[in-house]
C-alpha positions as CSV (number, residue, x, y, z in Angstrom):
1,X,0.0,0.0,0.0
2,X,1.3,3.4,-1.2
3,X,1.2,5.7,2.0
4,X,3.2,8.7,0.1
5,X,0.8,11.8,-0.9
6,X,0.9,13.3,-4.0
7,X,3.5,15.9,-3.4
8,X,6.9,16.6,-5.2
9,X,8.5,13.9,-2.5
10,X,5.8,11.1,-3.6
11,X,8.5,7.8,-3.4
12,X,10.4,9.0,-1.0
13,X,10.7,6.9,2.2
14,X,12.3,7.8,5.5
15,X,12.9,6.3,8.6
16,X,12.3,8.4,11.4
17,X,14.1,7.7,14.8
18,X,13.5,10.8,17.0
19,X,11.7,13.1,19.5
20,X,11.4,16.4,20.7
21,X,11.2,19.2,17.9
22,X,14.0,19.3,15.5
23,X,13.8,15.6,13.9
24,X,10.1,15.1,14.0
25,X,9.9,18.6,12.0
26,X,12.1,17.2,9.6
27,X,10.0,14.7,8.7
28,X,6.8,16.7,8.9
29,X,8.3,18.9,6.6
30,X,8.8,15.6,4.1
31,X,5.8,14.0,4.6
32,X,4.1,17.5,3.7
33,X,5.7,17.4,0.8
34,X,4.8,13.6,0.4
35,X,7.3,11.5,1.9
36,X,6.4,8.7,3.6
37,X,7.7,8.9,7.0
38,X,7.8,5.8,8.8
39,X,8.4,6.7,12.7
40,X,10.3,3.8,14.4
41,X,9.4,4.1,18.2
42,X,9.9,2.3,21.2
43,X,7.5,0.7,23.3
44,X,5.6,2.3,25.4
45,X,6.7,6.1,22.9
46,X,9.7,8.6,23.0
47,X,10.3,10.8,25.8
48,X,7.9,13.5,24.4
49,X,4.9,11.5,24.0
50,X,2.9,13.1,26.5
51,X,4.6,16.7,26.1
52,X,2.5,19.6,27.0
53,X,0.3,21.5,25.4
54,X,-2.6,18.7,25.9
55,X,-5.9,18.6,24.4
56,X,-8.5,18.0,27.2
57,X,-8.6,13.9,26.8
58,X,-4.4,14.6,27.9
59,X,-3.4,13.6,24.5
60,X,-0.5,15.6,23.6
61,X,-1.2,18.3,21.0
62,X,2.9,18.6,20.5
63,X,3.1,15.4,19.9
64,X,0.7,14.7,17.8
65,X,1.2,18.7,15.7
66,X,4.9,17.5,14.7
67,X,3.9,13.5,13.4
68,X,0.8,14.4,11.6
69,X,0.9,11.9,8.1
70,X,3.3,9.6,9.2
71,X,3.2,5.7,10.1
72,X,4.2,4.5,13.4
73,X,5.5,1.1,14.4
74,X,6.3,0.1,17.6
75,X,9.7,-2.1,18.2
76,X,11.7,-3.5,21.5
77,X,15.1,-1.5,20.2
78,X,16.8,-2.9,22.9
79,X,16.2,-6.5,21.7
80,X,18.1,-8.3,19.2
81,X,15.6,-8.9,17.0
82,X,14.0,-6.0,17.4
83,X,16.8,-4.4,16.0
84,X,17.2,-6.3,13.1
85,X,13.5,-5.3,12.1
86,X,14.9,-2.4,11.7
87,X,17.6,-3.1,9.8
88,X,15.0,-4.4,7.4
89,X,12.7,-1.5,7.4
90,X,15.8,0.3,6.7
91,X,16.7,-1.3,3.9
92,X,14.0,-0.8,2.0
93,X,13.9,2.7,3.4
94,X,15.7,5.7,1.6
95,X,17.3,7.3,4.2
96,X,16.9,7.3,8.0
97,X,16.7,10.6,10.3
98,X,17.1,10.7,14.0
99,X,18.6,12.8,17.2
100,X,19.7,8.6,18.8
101,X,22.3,8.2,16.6
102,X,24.7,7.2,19.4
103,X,22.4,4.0,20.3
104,X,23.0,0.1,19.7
105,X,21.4,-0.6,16.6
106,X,21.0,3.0,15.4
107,X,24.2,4.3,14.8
108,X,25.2,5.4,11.4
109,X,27.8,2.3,11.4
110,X,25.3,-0.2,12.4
111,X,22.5,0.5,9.6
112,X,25.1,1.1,7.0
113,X,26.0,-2.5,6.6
114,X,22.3,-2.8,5.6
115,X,23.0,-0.6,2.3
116,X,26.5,1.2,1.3
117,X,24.4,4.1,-0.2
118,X,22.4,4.6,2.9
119,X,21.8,8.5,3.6
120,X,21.6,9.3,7.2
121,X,20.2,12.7,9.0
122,X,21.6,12.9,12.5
123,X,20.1,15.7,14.4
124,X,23.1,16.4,17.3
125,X,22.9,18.8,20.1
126,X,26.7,20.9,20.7
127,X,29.5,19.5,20.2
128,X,30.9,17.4,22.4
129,X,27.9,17.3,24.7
130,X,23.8,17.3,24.9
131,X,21.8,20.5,23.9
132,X,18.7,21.4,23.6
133,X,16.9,24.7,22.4
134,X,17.2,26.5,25.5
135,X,20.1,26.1,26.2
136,X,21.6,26.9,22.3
137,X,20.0,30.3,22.5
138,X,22.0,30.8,26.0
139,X,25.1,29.6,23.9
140,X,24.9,32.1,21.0
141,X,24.4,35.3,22.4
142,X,20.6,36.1,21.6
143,X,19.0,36.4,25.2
144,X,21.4,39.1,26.1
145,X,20.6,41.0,22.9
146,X,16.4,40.1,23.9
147,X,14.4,42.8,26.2
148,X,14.7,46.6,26.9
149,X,17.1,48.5,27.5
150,X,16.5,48.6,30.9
151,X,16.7,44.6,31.2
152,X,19.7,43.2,32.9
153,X,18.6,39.7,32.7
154,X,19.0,37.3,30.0
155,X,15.9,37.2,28.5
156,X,14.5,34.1,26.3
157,X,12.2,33.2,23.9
158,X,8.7,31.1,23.7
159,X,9.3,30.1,20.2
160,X,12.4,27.3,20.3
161,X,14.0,29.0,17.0
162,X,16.5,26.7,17.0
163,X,14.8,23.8,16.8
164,X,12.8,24.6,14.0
165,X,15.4,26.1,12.0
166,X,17.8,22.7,12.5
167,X,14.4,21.1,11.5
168,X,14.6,22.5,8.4
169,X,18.4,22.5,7.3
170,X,17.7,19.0,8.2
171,X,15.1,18.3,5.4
172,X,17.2,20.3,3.4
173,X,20.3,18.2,4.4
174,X,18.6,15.0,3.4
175,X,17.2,16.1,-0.2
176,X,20.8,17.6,-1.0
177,X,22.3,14.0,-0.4
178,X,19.3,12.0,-2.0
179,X,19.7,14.3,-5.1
180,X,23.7,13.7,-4.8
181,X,22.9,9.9,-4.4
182,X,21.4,10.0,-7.8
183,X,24.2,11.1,-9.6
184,X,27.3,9.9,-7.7
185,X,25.7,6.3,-6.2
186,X,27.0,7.5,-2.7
187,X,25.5,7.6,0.5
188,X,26.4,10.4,3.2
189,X,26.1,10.6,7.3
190,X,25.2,14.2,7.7
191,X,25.0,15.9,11.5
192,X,23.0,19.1,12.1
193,X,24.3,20.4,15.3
194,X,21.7,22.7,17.2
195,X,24.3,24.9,18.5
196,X,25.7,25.2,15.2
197,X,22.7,26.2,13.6
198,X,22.4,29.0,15.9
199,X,25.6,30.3,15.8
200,X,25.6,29.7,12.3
201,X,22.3,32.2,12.2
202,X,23.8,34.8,14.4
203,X,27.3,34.9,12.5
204,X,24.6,35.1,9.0
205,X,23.5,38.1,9.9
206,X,26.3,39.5,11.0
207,X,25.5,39.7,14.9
208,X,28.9,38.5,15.5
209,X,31.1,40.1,12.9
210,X,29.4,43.8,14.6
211,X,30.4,42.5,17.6
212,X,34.0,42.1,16.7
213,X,34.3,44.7,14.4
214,X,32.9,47.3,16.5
215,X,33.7,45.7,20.1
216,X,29.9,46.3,21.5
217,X,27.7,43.7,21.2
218,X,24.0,44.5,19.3
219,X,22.1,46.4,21.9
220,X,18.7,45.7,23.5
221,X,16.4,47.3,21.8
222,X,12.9,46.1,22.8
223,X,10.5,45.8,20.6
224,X,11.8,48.4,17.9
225,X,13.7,46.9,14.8
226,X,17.6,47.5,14.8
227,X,18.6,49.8,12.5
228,X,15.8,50.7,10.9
229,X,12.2,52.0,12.4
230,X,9.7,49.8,14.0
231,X,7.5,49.8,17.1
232,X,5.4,48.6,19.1
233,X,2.0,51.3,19.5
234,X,-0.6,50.9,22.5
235,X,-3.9,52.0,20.7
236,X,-6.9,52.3,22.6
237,X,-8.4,49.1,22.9
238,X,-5.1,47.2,22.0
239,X,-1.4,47.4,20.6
240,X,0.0,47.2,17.2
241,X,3.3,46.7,15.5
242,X,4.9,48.9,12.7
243,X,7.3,48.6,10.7
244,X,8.7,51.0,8.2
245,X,11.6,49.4,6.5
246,X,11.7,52.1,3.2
247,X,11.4,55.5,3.0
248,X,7.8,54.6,1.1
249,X,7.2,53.1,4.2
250,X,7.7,56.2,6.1
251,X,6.3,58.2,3.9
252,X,3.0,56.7,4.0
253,X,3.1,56.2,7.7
254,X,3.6,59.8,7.8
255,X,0.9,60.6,5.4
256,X,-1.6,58.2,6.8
257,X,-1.4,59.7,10.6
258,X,-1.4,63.5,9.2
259,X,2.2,64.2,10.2
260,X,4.3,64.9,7.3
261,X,4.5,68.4,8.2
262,X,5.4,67.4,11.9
263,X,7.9,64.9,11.0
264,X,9.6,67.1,8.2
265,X,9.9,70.4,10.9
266,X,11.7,68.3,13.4
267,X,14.3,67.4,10.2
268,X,15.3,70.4,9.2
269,X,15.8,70.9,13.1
270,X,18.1,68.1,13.3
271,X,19.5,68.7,10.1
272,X,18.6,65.0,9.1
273,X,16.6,62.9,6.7
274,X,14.3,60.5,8.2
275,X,14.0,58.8,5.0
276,X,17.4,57.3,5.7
277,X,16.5,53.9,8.3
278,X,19.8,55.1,10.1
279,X,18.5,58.0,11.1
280,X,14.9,57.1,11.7
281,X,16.7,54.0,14.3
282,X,18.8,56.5,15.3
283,X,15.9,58.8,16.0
284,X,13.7,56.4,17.3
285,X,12.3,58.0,21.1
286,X,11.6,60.9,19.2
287,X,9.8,59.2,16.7
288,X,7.8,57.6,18.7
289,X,6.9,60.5,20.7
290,X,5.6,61.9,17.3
291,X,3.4,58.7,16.8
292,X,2.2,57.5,19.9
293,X,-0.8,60.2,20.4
294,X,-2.3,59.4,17.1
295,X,-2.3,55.3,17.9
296,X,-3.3,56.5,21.8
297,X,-6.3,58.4,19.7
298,X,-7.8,55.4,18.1
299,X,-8.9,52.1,18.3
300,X,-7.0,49.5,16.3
301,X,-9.7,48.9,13.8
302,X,-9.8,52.5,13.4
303,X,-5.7,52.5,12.7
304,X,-5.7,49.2,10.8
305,X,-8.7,50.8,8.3
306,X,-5.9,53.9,7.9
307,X,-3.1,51.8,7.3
308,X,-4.6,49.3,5.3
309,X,-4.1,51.3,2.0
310,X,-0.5,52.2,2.3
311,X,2.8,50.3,2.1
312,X,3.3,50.7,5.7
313,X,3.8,47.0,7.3
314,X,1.6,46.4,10.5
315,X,0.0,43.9,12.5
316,X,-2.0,43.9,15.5
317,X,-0.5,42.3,18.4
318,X,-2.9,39.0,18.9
319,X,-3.2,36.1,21.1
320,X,-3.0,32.4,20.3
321,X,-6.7,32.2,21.4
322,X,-7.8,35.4,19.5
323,X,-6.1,33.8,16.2
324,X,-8.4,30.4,16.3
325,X,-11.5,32.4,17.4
326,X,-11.4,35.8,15.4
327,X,-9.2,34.7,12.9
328,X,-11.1,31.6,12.3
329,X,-13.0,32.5,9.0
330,X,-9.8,33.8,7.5
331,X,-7.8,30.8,8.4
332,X,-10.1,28.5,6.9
333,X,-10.2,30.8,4.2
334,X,-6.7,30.3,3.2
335,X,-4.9,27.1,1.6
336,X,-2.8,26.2,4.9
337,X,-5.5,25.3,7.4
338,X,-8.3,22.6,7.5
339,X,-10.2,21.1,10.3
340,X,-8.4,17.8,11.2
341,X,-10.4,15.3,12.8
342,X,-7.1,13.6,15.1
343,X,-8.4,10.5,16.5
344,X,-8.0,10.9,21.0
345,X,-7.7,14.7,20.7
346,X,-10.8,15.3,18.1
347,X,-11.9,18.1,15.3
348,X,-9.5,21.2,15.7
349,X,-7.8,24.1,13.3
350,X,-4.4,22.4,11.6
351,X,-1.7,23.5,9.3
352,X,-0.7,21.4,5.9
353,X,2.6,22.6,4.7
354,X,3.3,26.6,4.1
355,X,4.6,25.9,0.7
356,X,2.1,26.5,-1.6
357,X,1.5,25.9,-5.5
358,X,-1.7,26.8,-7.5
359,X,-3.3,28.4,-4.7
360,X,-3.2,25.5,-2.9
361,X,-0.5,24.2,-0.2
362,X,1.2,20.8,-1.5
363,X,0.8,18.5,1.3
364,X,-2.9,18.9,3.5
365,X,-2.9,18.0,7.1
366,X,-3.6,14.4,7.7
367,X,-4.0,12.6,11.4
368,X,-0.9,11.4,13.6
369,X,-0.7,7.8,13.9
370,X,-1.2,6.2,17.6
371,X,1.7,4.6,18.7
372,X,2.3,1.6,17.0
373,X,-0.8,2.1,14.5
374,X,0.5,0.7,11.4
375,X,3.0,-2.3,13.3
376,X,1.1,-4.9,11.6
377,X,1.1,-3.4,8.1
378,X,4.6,-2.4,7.8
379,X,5.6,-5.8,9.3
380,X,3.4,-7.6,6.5
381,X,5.1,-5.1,3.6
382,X,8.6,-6.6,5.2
383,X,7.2,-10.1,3.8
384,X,5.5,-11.6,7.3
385,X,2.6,-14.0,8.0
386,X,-0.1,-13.1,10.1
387,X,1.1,-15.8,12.4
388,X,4.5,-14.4,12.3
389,X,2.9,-11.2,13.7
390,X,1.3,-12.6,16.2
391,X,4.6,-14.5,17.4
392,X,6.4,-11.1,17.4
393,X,3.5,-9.4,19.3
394,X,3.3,-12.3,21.9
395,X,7.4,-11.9,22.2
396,X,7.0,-8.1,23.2
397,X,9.3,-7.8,20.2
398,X,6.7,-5.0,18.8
399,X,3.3,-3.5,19.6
């Protein structure tokens, strides 16, 4: 039975060995796209199988989000012959991710000598030693450069960045080596180091070359935009962010809350030119002094209805709850949401993939598999009798 969608991945089979954030996004991300993605899990699930948040039967919400449309088969990995049903899911497999690739039976050296050209995706914490997201983000520098000015603590973030983005260079890892598999006939054992990808981030955009160039770090800025103008308004009934990256951008913002004339008096003042992002960052208190009484003087309905015709960028600030009540219609609207009907959590708001062809995204949402779900079809595609099954299941050997 073909369990690939029809996406541009259709064919492609993985072997997914992992938990927490990074790996299982990987292969979210391919089976999106329409990999199939077998998971491989222990009895009795991965660490993470009852992560918070929880849906009110206590199912977990994380867990099932990041291994929506894969398969699931449950094996003993600590038992000889559970490991060699691996090997054979492997082999017929064409390529195997995981964050466990320093366990018996799962190491890069141990399913190589199923196939020569086997690609493997090994999502590693910092070198040397364990990482997580937290503690990557401590590592490179951004929690000190997080908060206001008047913050002496580190401050962190709710989104784990660095998860998702070695998520992603993983996916891209793994197509890079299956499209140099095609031409070459080699396999490869790539590692995606979290703390890498972080530092690897903050060196991109040139966070650390400032800093040694320069000698000061980036400074906290709160919730302005370095270098350029952007901030954070409280309206009347709310607060909104904007963001004027161009001097279009300024120019309509100006235009669109009646201070043009304000704005341009307090240049020839200065002697500066506020269409320059320098000088509007460099500017910034004052120019938000300018600004604030107009977004003070209106609701955010009002200020969205006055912005909404310019090039200015903007946003009301919006909860998570606010966004699947109020923003329902316009999520449904869209090609990226549907209403997923996940067996042990029920009907709820859930994303396909965010890549997008034809007005439509390219890979739907479809359920997470319970634990184990599909052990007795993916044993039976591996050549096995019912009765063979049944010995295995009676063993403990799978579930």
């Amino acid at each position: 039975m073909n369990h690939t969608g029809d996406g541009p991945l259709r064919g492609l089979r993985v072997i997914e060995l992992a938990s927490y954030i990074a790996a299982p996004l990987c292969g979210l991300t391919l089976a999106q796209l329409g990999a199939d993605v077998l998971r491989v899990d222990p009895l009795g699930g991965t660490p993470d199988r009852h992560r918070w948040p929880l849906a009110p039967s206590g199912a977990s919400l994380y867990w099932t989000g990041l291994n929506r449309g894969k398969r699931s088969i449950a094996l003993d990995l600590r038992a000889e012959q559970g490991r060699r049903l691996l090997a054979e899911l492997v082999a017929g497999a064409d390529a195997v991710l995981t964050n466990a690739g320093n366990r018996p039976g799962q190491r890069y050296e141990d399913l190589r000598a199923t196939r020569d050209d086997l690609i493997y995706i090994e999502v590693a914490g910092a070198r040397g030693r364990g990482s997580v997201d937290y503690t990557a983000d401590a590592a490179a520098g951004f929690p000190l450069a997080t908060g206001t000015p008047e913050t002496s603590e580190p401050t962190g973030h709710v989104l784990p960045a660095w998860d998702v983005a070695c998520g992603l260079y993983a996916a891209v890892g793994l197509l890079a080596a299956q499209h140099d598999r095609a031409a070459t006939g080699r396999g490869a054992h790539l590692v995606i180091g979290l703390d890498d990808v972080a530092l690897a981030t903050a060196g991109n955009l040139g966070y650390l070359a400032e800093a040694e160039l320069t000698g000061a770090g980036r400074p906290r800025v709160g919730n302005a935009v370095y270098g350029t103008y952007g901030h954070a308004f409280a309206t009347r009934d709310g607060h909104m962010m904007i963001v004027a990256l161009t001097a279009r951008h300024w120019n309509d913002l100006l235009a669109a809350t009646g201070l043009t004339v304000a704005a341009h008096a307090i240049e020839v003042a200065l002697g500066t030119d506020f269409t320059r992002e320098e000088e509007r960052f460099r500017h910034q208190g004052l120019l938000d002094a300018l600004l604030q009484p107009w977004f003070a003087a209106r609701s955010t309905t009002e200020a969205e209805a006055a912005l909404r015709p310019t090039s200015v960028l903007w946003s009301r600030f919006r909860t998570f709850r606010e966004i699947v009540t109020d923003g329902r219609d316009e999520l449904l609207a869209g090609p990226l949401f549907d209403v997923l009907d996940q067996p042990g959590v029920g009907p709820h708001l859930a994303p396909g993939s965010p890549i997008t062809g034809g007005g439509r995204t390219l890979g739907g949402p479809r359920p997470a598999p319970g634990l184990g779900d599909y052990t007795r079809e993916l044993l039976a595609e591996l050549g096995r009798s019912p009765a063979d099954i049944d010995q295995l299941i009676d063993s403990g050997t799978v579930a």
